[in-house]
N, C-alpha and C positions, 0 to 999 in steps of 0.2 A: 504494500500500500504506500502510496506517494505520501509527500506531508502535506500536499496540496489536498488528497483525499481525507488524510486523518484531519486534518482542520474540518474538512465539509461535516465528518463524521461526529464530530466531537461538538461541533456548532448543532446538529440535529438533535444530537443528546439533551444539548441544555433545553432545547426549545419542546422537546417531548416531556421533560420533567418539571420546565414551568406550564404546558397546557395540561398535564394528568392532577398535579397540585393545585389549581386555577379551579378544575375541571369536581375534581372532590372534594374542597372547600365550597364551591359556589353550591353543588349539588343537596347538601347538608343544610343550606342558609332556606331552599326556596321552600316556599309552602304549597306550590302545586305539585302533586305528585305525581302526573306522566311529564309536565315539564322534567323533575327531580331525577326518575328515571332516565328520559333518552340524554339529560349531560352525565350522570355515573355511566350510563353503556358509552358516552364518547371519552367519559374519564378513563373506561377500558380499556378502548382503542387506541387511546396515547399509551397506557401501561404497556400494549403490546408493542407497539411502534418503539417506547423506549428502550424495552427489552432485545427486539430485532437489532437495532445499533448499537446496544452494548456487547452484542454477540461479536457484532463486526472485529471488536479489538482484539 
């Protein structure tokens, strides 16, 4: 892996673990509850996403 890639890599990281923390913070505040639901399933999606790019290393 280039360092040009590891940057790209490592720049995605941060941004997957501020939207999954963003994402299950905000999910916890709201009082509708299919709103509350589809941001924890997109709080997931980052979980996975942040997961896949830490694999990368």
């Amino acid at each position: 892996m280039t360092s040009k890639e590891l940057l790209y890599v490592q720049d995605a990281i941060g941004h997957e673990k501020f939207m999954k923390t963003c994402s299950s913070q905000t999910a916890k505040q709201l009082t509708d509850g299919k709103l509350s639901s589809y941001i924890a399933e997109l709080g997931n999606t980052h979980n996975e996403l942040f997961n896949k790019f830490l694999n990368l290393l």
